[in-house]
ZATORRO-672331 format. One line per field, with one value per residue (C-alpha): residue number from 1; residue in one letter; z, y negated, x. Coordinates in steps of 0.001 Angstrom, whole numbers. Example, Ala and Ser with C-alpha at 12.3 -4.5 7.8 and 13.67 -1.06 7.14 Angstrom:
BEGIN
num <- [1 / 2]
residuo <- [A / S]
up <- [7800 / 7140]
north <- [4500 / 1060]
east <- [12300 / 13670]
end
This chain:
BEGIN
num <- [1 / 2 / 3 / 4 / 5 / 6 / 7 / 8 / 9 / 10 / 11 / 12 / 13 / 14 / 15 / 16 / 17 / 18 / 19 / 20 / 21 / 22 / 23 / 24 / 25 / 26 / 27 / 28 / 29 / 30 / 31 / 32 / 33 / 34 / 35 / 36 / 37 / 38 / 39 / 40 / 41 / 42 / 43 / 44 / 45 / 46 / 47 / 48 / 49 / 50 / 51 / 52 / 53 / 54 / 55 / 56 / 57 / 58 / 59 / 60 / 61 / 62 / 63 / 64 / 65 / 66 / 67 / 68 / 69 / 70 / 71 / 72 / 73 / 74 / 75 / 76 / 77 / 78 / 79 / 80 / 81 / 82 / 83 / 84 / 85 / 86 / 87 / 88 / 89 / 90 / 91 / 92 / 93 / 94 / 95 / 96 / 97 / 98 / 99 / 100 / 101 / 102 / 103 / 104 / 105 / 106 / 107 / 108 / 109 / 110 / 111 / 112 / 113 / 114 / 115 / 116 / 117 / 118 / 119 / 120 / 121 / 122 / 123 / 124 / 125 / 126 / 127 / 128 / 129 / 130 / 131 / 132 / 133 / 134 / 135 / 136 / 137 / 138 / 139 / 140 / 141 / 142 / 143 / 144 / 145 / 146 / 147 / 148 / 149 / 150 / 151 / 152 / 153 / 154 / 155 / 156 / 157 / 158 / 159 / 160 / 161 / 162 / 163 / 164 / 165 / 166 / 167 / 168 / 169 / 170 / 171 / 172 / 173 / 174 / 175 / 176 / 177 / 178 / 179 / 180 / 181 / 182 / 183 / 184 / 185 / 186 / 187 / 188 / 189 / 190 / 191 / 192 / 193 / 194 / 195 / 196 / 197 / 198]
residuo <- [X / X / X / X / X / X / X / X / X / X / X / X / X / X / X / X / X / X / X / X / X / X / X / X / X / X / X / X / X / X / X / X / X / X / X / X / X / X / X / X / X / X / X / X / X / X / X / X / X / X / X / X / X / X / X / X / X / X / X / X / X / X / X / X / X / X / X / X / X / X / X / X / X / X / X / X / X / X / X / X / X / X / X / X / X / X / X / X / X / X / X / X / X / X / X / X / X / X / X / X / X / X / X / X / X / X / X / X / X / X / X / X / X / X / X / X / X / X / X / X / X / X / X / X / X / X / X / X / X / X / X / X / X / X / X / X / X / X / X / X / X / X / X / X / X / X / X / X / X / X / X / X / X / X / X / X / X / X / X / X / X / X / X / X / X / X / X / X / X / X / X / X / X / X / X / X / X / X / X / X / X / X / X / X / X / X / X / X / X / X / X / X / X / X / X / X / X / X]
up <- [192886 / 196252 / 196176 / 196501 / 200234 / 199076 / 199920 / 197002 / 195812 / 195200 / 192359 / 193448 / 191849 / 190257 / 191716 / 189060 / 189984 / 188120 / 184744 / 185020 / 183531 / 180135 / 180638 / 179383 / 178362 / 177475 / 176182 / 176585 / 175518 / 179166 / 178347 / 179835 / 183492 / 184185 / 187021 / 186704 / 188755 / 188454 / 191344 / 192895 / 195676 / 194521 / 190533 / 188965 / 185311 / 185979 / 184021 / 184174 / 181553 / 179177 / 179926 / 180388 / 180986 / 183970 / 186459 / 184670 / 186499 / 185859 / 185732 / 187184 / 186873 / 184928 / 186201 / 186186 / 184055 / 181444 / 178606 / 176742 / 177136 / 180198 / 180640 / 182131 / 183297 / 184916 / 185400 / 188860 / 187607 / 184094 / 186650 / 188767 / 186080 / 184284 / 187683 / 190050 / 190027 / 189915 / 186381 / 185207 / 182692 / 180151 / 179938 / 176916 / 177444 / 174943 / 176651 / 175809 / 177702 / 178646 / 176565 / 174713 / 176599 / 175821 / 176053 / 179689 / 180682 / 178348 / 179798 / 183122 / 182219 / 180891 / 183979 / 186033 / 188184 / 191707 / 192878 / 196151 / 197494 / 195688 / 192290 / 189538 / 186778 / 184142 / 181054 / 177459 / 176174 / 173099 / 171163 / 168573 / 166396 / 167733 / 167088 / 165263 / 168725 / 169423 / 170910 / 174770 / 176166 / 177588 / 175486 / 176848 / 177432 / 174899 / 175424 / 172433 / 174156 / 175375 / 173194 / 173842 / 172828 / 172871 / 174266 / 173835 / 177280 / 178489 / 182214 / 183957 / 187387 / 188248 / 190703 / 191548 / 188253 / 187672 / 184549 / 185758 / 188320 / 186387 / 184146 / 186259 / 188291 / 185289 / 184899 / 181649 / 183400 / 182123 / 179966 / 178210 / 179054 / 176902 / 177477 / 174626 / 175229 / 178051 / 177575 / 173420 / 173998 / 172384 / 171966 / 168175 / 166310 / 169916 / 170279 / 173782 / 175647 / 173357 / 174036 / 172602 / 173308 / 173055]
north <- [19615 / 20354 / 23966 / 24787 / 24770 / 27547 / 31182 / 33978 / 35359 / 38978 / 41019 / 42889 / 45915 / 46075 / 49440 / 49893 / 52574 / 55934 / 56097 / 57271 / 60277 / 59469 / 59844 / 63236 / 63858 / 67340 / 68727 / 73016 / 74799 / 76225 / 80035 / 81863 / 83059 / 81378 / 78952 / 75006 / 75302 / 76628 / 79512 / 81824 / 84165 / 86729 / 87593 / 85618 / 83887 / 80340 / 77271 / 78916 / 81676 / 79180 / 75884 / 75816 / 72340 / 71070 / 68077 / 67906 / 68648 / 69062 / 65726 / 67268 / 70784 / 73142 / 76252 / 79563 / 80364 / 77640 / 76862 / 74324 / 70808 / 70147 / 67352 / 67583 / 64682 / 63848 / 59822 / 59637 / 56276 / 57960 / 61313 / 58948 / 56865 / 60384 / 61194 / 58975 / 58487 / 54634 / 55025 / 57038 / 58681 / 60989 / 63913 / 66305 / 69853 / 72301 / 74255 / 77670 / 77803 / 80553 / 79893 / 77093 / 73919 / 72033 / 67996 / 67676 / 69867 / 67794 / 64503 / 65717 / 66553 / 63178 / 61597 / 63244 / 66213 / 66811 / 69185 / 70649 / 67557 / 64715 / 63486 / 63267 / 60294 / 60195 / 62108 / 62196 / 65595 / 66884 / 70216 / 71323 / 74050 / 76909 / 75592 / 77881 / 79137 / 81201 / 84954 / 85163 / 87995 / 89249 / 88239 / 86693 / 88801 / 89195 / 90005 / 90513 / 89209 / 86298 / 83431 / 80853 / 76904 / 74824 / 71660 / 69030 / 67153 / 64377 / 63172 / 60458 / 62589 / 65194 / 67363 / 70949 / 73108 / 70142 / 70642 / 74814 / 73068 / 71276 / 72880 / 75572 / 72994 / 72773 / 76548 / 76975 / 79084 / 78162 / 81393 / 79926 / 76381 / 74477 / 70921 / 69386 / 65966 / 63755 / 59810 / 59553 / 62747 / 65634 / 69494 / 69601 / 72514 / 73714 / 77675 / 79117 / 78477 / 76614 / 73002 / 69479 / 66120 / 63555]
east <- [11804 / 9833 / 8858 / 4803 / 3404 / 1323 / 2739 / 2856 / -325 / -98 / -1877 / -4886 / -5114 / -8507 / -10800 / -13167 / -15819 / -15623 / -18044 / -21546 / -21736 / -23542 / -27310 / -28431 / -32647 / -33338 / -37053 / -36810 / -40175 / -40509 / -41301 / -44720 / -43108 / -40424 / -39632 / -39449 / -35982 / -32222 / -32228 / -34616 / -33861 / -36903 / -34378 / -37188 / -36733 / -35599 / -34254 / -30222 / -31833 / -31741 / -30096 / -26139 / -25849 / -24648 / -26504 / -29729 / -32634 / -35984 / -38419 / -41793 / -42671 / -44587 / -46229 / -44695 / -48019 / -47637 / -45657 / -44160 / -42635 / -40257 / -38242 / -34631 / -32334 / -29219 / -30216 / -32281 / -33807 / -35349 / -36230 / -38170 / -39449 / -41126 / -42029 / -43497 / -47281 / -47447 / -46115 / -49264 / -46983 / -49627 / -49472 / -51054 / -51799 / -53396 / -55595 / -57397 / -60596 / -62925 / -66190 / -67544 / -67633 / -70974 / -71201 / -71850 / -68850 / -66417 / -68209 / -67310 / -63780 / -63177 / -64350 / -62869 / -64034 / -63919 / -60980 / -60212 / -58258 / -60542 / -61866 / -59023 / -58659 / -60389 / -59023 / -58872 / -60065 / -61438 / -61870 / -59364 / -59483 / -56660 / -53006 / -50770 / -48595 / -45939 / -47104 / -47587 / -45688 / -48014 / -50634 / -53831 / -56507 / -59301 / -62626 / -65003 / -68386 / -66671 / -65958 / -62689 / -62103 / -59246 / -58901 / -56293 / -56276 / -54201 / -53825 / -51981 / -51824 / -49442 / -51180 / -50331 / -51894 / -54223 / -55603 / -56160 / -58392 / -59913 / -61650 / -62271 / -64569 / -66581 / -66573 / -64360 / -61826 / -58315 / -56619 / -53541 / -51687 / -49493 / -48173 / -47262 / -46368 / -45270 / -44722 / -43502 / -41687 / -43288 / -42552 / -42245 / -40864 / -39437 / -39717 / -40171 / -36682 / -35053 / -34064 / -33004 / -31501 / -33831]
end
């Protein structure tokens, strides 16, 4: 039989790209005082006091003065996702307020007051009655002659200590924070600096 014109093919080997690292979503209760980040030149508290798990980093921040839910990732896409503003991701926060809001400071709230660098989006907020917390260490301060609320408030912006701002352009100065929710994740049964997999 005439042999084939055509010349020898030769196996490829096949160069299949390493795995992706399986993608990792952690919630911590962020304690009062610590940092939203991994190092700090200055011996502050930071996220390595309490999370030993390597490549996640923290989706958004949370103030060294607040407390509760932070989301950690090591998948760029769901970081970004959590993160970027065109998403309008909400946000909840459980706020203790200096004195007793009437309506016309929650209707401002909830439309949105005018900050330093421009009017915010409107908001949901309403009054709770004082959620049974954790202690602050160090505690907040009391007064006697001057009366607090809580609010439950949820935004869709993430602007540098927001909801602080807020309400302190509506005079109800801002004495404890606590976000409690972000997206469908929430804090739950979370004590300060302990974490999950969500």
């Amino acid at each position: 039989m005439p042999r084939s014109s055509r010349a020898p093919t030769r196996r490829r080997r096949s160069r299949r790209a390493p795995a992706a690292a399986p993608t990792r979503l952690l919630g911590l209760n962020k304690p009062y005082d610590v940092l939203s980040q991994f190092t700090d030149d200055a011996g502050r508290a930071t996220l390595a006091d309490y999370v030993d798990v390597p490549g996640v980093y923290p989706a958004g921040r949370l103030d060294r003065d607040s407390e509760g839910l932070l989301l950690l990732t090591n998948n760029g896409r769901l970081n970004a996702k959590i993160t970027q503003p065109a998403r309008k991701m909400p946000k909840t926060y459980w706020a203790q307020v200096e004195g007793v809001p009437d309506e016309h400071q929650l209707a401002a709230l909830r439309a949105g007051p005018a900050i330093k660098d421009g009017p915010t989006a409107p908001a949901e907020v309403i009054c709770i009655d004082a959620p049974a917390l954790w202690p602050r260490h160090p505690p907040v301060r009391y007064r006697k002659t001057v009366p607090t609320q809580w609010l439950a408030i949820t935004i869709t912006e993430g602007r540098n200590r927001q909801v602080r701002r807020m309400t302190a352009a509506v005079d109800l100065p801002t004495l404890r924070l606590v976000r409690v929710a972000i997206g469908g994740w929430n804090l739950g049964d979370l004590m300060p600096g302990q974490w999950r997999d969500l």
